[in-house]
C-alpha positions in Angstrom: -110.6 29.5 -9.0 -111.4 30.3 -12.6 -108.0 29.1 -13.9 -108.8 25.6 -12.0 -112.2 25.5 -13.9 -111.0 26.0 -16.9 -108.6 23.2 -16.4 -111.1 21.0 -15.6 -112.9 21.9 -18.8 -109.7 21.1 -20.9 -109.4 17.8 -19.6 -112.7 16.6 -19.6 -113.2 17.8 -23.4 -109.9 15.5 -24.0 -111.2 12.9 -22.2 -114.2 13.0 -24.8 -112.6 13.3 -27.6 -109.9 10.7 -26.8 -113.0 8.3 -26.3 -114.0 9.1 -29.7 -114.9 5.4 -31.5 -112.3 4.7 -34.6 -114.3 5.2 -38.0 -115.1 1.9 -39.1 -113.3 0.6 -41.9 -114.7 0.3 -45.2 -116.1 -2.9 -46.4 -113.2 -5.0 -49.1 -114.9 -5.9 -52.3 -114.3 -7.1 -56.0 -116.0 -7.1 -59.1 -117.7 -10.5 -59.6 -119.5 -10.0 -63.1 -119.1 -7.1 -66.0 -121.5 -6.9 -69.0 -122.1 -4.6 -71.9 -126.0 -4.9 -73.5 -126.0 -8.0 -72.0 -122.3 -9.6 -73.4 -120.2 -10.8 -70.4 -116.9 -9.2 -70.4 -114.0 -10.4 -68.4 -110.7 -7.9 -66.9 -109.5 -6.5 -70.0 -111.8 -8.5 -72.1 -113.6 -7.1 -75.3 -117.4 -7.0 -76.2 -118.2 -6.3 -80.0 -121.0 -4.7 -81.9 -122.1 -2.7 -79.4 -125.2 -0.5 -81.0 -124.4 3.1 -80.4 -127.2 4.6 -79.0 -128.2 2.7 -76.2 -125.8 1.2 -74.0 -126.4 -0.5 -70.7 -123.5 -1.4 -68.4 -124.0 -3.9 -65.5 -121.8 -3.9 -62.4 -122.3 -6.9 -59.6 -119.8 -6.6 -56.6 -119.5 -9.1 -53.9 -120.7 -6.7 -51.3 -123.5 -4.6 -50.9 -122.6 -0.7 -52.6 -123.4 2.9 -51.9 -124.9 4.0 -55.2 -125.0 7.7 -53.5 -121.3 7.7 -52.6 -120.2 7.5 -56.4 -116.8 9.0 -56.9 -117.0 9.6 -60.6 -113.1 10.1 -61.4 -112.6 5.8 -60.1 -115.4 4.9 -63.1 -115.3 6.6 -65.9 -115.5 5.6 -70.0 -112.6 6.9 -72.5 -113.3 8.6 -76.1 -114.8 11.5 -74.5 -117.2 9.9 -72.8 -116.0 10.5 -69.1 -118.7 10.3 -66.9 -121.6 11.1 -69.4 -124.0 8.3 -68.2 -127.7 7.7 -66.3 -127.6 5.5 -63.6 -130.4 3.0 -63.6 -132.6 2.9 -60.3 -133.1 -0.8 -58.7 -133.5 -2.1 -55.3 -130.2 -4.4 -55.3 -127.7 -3.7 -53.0 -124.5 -5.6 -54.9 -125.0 -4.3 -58.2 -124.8 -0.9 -60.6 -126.4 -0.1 -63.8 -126.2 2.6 -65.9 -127.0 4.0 -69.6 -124.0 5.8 -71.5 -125.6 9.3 -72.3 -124.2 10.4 -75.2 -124.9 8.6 -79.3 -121.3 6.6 -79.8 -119.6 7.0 -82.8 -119.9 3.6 -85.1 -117.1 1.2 -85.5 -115.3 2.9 -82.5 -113.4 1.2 -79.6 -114.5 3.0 -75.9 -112.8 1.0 -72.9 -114.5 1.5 -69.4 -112.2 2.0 -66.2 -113.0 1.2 -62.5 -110.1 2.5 -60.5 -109.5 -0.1 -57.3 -109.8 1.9 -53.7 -112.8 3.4 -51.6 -115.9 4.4 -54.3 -119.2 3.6 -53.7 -118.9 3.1 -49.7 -116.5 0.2 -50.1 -113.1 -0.4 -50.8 -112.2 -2.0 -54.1 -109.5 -4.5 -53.8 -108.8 -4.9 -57.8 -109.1 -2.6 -60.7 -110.9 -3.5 -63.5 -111.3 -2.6 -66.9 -112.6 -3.6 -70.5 -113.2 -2.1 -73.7 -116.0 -3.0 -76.3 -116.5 -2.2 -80.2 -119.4 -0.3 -81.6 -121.6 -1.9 -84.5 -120.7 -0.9 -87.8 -122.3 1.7 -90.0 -124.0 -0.6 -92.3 -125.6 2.5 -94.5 -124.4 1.2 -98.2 -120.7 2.5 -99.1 -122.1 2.1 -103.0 -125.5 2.9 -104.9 -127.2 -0.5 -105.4 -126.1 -2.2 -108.6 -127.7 -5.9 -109.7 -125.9 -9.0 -108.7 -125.0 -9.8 -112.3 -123.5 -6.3 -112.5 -121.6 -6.6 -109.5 -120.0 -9.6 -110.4 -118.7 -7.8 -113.2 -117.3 -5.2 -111.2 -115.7 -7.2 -109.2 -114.0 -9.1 -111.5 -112.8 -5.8 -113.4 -111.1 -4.2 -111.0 -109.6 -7.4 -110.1 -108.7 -8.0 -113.1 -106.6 -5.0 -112.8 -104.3 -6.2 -110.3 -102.7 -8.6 -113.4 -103.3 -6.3 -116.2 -102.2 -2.7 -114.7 -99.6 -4.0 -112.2 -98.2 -6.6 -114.4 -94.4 -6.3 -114.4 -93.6 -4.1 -117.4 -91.0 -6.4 -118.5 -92.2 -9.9 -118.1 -95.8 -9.2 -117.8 -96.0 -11.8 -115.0 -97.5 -11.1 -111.9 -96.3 -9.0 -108.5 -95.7 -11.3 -105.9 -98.0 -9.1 -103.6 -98.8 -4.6 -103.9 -95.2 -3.1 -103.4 -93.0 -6.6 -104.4 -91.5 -4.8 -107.0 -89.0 -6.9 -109.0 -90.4 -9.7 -107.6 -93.0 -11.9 -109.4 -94.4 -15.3 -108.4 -94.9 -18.2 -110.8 -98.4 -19.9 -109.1 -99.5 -16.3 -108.9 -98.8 -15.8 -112.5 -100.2 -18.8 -113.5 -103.6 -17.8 -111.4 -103.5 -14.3 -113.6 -102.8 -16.0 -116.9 -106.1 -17.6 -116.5 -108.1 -14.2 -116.0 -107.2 -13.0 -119.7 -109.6 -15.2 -121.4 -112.3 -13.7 -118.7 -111.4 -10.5 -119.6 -111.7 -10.8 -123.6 -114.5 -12.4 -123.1 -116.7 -9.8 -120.9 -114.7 -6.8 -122.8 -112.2 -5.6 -120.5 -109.4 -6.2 -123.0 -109.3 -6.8 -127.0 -108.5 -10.7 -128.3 -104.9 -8.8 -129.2 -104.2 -7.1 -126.3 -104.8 -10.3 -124.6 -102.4 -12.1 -126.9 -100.2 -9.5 -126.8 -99.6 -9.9 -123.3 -99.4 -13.7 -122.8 -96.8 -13.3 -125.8 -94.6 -11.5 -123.9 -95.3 -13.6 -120.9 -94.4 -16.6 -122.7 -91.6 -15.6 -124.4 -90.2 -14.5 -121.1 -90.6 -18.0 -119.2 -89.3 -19.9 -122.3 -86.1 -17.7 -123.5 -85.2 -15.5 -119.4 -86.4 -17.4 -116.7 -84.5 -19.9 -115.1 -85.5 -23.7 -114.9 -84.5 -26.1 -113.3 -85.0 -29.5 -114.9 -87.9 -27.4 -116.2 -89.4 -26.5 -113.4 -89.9 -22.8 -112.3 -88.9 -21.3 -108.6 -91.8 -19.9 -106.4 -90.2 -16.4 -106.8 -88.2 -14.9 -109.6 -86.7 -11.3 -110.7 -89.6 -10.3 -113.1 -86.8 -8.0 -115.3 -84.0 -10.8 -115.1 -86.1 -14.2 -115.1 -83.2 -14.6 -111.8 -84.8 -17.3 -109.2 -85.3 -14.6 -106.1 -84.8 -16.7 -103.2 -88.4 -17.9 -101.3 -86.3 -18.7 -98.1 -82.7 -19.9 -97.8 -83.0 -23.7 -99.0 -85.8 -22.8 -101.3 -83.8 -21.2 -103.9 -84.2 -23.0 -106.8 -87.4 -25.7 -108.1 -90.7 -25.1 -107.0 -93.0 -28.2 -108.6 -96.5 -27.1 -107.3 -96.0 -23.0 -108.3 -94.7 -24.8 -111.4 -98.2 -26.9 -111.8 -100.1 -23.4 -110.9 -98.5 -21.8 -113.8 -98.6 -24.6 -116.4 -102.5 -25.0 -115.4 -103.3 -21.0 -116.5 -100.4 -21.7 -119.9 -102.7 -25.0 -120.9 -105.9 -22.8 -120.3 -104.9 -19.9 -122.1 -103.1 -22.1 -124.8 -106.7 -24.2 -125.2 -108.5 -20.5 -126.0 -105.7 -19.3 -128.7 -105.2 -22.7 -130.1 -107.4 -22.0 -133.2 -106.0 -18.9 -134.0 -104.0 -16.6 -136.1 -100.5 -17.6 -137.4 -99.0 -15.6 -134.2 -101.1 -16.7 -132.1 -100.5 -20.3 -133.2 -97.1 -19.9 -133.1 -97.3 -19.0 -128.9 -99.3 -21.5 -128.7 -96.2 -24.0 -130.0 -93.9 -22.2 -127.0 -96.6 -23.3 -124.5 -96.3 -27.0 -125.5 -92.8 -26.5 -125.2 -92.4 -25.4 -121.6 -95.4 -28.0 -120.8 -93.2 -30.5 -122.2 -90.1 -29.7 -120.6 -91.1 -30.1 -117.3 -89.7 -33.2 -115.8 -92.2 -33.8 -113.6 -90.5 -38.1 -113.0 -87.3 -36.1 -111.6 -88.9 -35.2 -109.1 -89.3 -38.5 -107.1 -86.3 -37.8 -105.4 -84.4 -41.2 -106.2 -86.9 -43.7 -107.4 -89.5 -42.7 -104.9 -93.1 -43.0 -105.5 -94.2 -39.6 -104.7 -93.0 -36.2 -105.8 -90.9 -33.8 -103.7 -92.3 -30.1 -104.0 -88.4 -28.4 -104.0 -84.9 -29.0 -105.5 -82.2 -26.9 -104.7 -79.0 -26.2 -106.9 -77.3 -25.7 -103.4 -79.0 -27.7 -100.7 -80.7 -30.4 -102.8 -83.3 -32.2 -101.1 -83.2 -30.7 -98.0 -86.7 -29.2 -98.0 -87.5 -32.7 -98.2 -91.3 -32.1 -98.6 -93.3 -34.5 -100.4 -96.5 -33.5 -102.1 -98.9 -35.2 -100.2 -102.8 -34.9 -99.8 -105.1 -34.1 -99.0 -104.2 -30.1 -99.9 -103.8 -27.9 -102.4 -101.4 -30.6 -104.6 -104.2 -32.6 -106.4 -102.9 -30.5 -109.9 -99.7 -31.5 -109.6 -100.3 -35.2 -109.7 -103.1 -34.7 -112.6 -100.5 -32.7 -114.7 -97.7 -35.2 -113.9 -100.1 -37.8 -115.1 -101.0 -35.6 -118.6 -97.0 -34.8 -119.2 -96.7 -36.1 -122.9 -92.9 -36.6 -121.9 -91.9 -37.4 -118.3 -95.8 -39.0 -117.1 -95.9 -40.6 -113.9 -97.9 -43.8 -113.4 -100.7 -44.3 -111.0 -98.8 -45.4 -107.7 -97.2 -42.0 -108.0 -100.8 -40.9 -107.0 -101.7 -43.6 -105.0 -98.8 -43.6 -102.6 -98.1 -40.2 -102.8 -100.5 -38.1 -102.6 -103.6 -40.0 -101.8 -101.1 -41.8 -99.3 -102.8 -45.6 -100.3 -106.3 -43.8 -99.3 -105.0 -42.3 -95.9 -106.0 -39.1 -96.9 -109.6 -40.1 -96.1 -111.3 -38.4 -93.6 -115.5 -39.4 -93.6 -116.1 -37.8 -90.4 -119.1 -35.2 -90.0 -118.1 -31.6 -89.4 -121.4 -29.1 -88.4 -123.9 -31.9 -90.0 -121.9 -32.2 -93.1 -119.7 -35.0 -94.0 -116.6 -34.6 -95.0 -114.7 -36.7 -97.6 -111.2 -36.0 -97.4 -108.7 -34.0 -95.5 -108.1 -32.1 -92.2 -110.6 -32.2 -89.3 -112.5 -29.1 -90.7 -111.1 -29.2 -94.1 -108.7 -26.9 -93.7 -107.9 -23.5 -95.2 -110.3 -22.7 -98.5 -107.5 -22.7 -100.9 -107.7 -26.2 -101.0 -110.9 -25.6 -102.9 -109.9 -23.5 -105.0 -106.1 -23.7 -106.5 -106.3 -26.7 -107.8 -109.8 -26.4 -109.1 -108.9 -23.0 -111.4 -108.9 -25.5 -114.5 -109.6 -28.9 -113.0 -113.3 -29.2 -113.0 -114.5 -30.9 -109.9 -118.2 -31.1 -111.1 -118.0 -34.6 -112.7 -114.8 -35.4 -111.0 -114.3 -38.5 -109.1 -111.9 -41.5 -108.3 -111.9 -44.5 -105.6 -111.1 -41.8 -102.8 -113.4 -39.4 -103.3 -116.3 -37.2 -105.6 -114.8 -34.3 -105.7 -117.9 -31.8 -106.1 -118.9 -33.4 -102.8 -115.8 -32.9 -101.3 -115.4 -29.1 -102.7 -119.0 -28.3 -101.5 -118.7 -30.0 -97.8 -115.2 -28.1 -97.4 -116.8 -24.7 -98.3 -120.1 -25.3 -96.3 -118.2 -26.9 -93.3 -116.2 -23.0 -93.3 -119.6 -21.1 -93.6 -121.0 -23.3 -91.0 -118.2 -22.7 -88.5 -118.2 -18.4 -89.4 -121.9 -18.9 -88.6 -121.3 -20.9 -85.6 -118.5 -18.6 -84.4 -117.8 -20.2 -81.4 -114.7 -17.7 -80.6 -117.0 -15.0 -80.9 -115.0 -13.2 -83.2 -116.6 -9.6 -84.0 -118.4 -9.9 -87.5 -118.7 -13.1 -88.1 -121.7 -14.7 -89.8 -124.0 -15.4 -92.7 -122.8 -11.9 -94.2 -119.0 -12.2 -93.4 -117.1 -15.4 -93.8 -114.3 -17.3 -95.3 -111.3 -18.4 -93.9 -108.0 -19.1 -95.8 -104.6 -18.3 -96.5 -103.8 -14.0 -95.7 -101.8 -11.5 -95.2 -102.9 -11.1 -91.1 -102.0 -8.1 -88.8 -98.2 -8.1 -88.6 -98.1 -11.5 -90.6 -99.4 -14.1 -92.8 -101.2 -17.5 -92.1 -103.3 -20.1 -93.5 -106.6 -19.6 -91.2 -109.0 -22.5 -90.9 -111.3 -23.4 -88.3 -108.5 -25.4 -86.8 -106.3 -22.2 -87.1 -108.9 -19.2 -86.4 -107.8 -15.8 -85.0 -110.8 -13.5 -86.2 -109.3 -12.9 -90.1 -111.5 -13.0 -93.2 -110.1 -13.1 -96.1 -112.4 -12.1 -99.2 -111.1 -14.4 -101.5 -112.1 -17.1 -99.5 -115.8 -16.8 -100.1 -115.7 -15.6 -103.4 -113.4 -17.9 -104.8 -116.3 -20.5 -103.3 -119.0 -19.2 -105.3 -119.2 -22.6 -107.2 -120.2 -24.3 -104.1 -121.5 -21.7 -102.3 -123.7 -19.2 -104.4 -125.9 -17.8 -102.3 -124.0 -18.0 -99.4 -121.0 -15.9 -101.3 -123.1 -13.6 -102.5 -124.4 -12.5 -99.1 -120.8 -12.3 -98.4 -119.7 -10.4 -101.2 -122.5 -7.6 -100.4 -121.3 -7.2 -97.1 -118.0 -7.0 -98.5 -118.8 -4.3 -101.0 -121.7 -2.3 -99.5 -120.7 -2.7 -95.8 -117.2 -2.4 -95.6 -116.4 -1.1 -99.5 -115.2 2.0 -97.9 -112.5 0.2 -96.2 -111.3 -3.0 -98.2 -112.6 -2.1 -101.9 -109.7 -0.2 -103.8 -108.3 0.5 -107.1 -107.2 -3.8 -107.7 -110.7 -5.4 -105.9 -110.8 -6.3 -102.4 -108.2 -6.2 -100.5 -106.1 -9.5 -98.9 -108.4 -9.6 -95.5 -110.0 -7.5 -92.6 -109.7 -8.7 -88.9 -112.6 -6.8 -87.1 -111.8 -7.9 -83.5 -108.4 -5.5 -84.2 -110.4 -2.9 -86.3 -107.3 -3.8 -89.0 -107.6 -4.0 -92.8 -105.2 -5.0 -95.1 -103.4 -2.6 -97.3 -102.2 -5.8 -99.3 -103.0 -7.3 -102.8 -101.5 -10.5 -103.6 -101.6 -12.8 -107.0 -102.4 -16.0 -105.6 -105.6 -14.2 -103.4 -106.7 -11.9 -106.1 -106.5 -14.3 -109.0 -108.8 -17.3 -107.6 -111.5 -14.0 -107.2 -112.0 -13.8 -110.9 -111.1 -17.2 -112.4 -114.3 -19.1 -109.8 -116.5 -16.5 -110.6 -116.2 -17.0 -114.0 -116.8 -20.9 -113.5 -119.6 -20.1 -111.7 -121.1 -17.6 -114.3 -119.8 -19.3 -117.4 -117.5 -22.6 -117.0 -115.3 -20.7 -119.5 -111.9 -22.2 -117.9 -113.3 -25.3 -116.4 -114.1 -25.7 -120.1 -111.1 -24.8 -121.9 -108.5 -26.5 -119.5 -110.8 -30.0 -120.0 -110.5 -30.1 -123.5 -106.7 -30.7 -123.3 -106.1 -34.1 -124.4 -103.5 -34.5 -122.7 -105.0 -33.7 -119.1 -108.0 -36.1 -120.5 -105.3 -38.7 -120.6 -104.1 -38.0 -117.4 -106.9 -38.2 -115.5 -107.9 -41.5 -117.3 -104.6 -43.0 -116.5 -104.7 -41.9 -112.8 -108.7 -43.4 -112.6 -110.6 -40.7 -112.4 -113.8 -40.0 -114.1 -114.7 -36.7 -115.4 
């Protein structure tokens, strides 16, 4: 009888538990909306200048959560942060809040995780993560120093770049920190210019200045190779050897060519009245000025000028100098050559391509003249504008103090716009122009923006743009000194987004730094490079009024 009733007991307490109801499942939900501080941030997204001491995150699912069934190891925050938050107390079902704990360090990238699966008393289909960028430390790298005396600074230690890392034998310039043998012939012609800056503000004596551009000159007129006068972009700075740019562009360069005989007629204008030596240099400048065959350089009767020639391939860069862009000089100096002058259609249809070059259209409330929707990367401002002074410059197409000024304000504008939302970016940190970039190099522009200032950008602008250069030169040097102010200036550019700075110098960057500051300070080679007669010829003959 017992063993009967204790069947019966076995089977009924199956029967119960077999009728046990299945768990319900667990709701399916996503993540419809992420933001840091109030900054929306998609999946793998990234939110910048995030302060570091108080940090909100926001969380809205498309369900309603359990905030008390928080598994912390599915949401968590990397850099040692873990789980070190405060969750915020509200009365919404579909959403989580919470304050990161701990201070962040500045300038520091954190990413947030949410692990898909059952947290929070539903089941989340997708992962999701993002990271975000703390401000930076904006405590001053430097002591304070006046504008005036920074200004001097920075055209000291940039001055450096072409006096200390000269090549020892040519004296011309490194193509870039770490080119070795290799020495450009724009870039040279940018550093030529800064030896009259630095004799006149003391960095250097009168003869250690003529010293150098001696050596300099001797070296283009007696080593370097030429063809039909004309220097290559790149050349072997012990051998004078062209050093190849790219395959076909082995040989003639005619705008690096116009960059160097701009800084030789600048620096040949400031010796001219000198000593017997100096006198006598001054005679080899005319000579390479008047060998350049600028007319050859039409490319069979054409009325333009081609920017390469090729003792292999020829023509077959087959690139015309054409504006509107950084090629204004050569036209002016093909104009001035007291030997091989082009005539005014050379201009005309070439470069100003019979007024095509024209734009007229209003960029952020500013018209602008000429050029590229935009205007285009800043060296257009500047390379060009080293000796040719735009203040009183103007022709049928355009005045080009108006068009300098709208091209520089139209790049401000756009860095304070910042419609990418590029970390940084603003009235203190602007510029845009031809750099070195993470892994590469480009010529950034509004049209071409992917987060990358370049310094010499807005300092090279300070003619058009002083006060808006000088904000940008103190967040330069007393935000981020500690990172892109070294032993030759500022270094080539800073992308903030990818927390990367440049280890790179390079001529044709550092050289527009000093040269346009001193225009803006002084005029000093916007004044000597005017006075060449022939260049006043040129300009005449091409219609421009200066």
């Amino acid at each position: 009888m017992l063993k009967k009733h204790f069947s019966y007991l076995v089977f009924i307490f199956i029967l119960i538990t077999s009728c046990k109801p299945e768990p319900i499942p667990l709701t399916n939900t996503f993540i419809e909306f992420v933001s840091v501080n109030g900054t929306s941030v998609y999946n793998k997204g990234v939110a910048y200048n995030i302060p570091v001491d108080s940090v909100f995150i926001h969380i809205a699912f498309s369900s309603a959560i359990d905030k008390k069934k928080l598994d912390p190891s599915k949401l968590y925050i990397s850099n040692g942060i873990d789980t070190s938050f405060v969750m915020q107390s509200d009365t919404v079902s579909k959403q989580l809040t919470f304050k990161i704990a701990k201070n962040l360090d500045f300038y520091t990238t954190y990413t947030l995780y949410i692990v898909d699966g059952e947290n929070l008393g539903v089941k989340l289909i997708d992962s999701f993560q993002f990271s975000f960028i703390t401000q930076l430390n904006k405590t001053p790298k430097f002591p304070a120093i006046s504008n005036d005396s920074l200004l001097t600074l920075v055209q000291k230690q940039t001055f450096r770049y072409f006096w200390d890392y000269a090549h020892p034998v040519s004296g011309l310039a490194r193509e870039r920190l770490g080119s070795g043998e290799t020495v450009t012939s724009g870039g040279s012609g940018f550093g030529i210019m800064t030896i009259p800056v630095a004799i006149e503000r003391g960095f250097i004596t009168r003869q250690q200045g003529y010293e150098r551009m001696n050596t300099i000159v001797n070296f283009l007129n007696t080593k370097a190779d030429k063809f039909h006068g004309v220097f290559s972009h790149w050349l072997n700075g012990t051998t004078g050897k062209v050093q190849p740019f790219s395959t076909k562009d082995n040989g003639a360069d005619l705008v690096e060519t116009a960059f160097l005989i701009q800084g030789l007629l600048t620096v040949q204008q400031y010796f001219k009245n000198g000593n017997t030596a100096e006198k006598a240099m001054c005679d080899t400048i005319l000579k390479i000025w008047e060998n350049v065959e600028w007319t050859w350089f039409q490319r069979d009767g054409q009325q333009k000028l081609f920017w390469h020639w090729s003792p292999n391939y020829n023509w077959d860069m087959n690139m015309a100098v054409s504006g509107w862009n950084e090629g204004l000089i050569v036209y002016v100096l093909a104009a001035s050559s007291p030997t091989h002058a082009i005539t005014k259609s050379f201009y005309d249809n070439g470069f100003a391509r019979n007024g095509a070059m024209k734009n007229g259209k209003k960029f952020h409330d500013i018209t602008l003249p000429l050029g590229e929707d935009n205007g285009g990367p800043l060296f257009f401002a500047h390379y060009s504008f080293l000796g040719l002074n735009p203040r009183q410059l103007s022709d049928q197409y355009a005045n080009y103090w108006t068009q300098n000024m709208a091209h520089a304000k139209i790049n401000y504008k756009y860095c304070l716009a910042n419609p990418k939302r590029n970390f940084g970016y603003g009235a203190d940190c602007w510029g845009l122009t031809a750099s070195d970039i993470l892994n590469g190099y480009t010529a950034s522009s509004p049209n071409n923006d992917g987060g990358t200032i370049a310094p010499t950008a807005a300092l090279a602008s300070f003619p058009y743009t002083p006060e808006e250069s000088m904000r940008a030169l103190h967040f330069f040097y007393y935000t981020l000194g500690d990172k892109i102010f070294g032993e030759y200036g500022f270094k080539d550019a800073f992308n903030l987004n990818q927390r990367w700075f440049a280890s790179s110098y390079l001529a044709i960057d550092q050289g527009p730094i000093v040269v346009m500051i001193e225009n803006y300070r002084t005029g000093l080679l916007w004044n000597l490079f005017m006075q060449n007669p022939n260049v006043k010829s040129g300009l005449t003959k091409l219609g421009f009024s200066y």
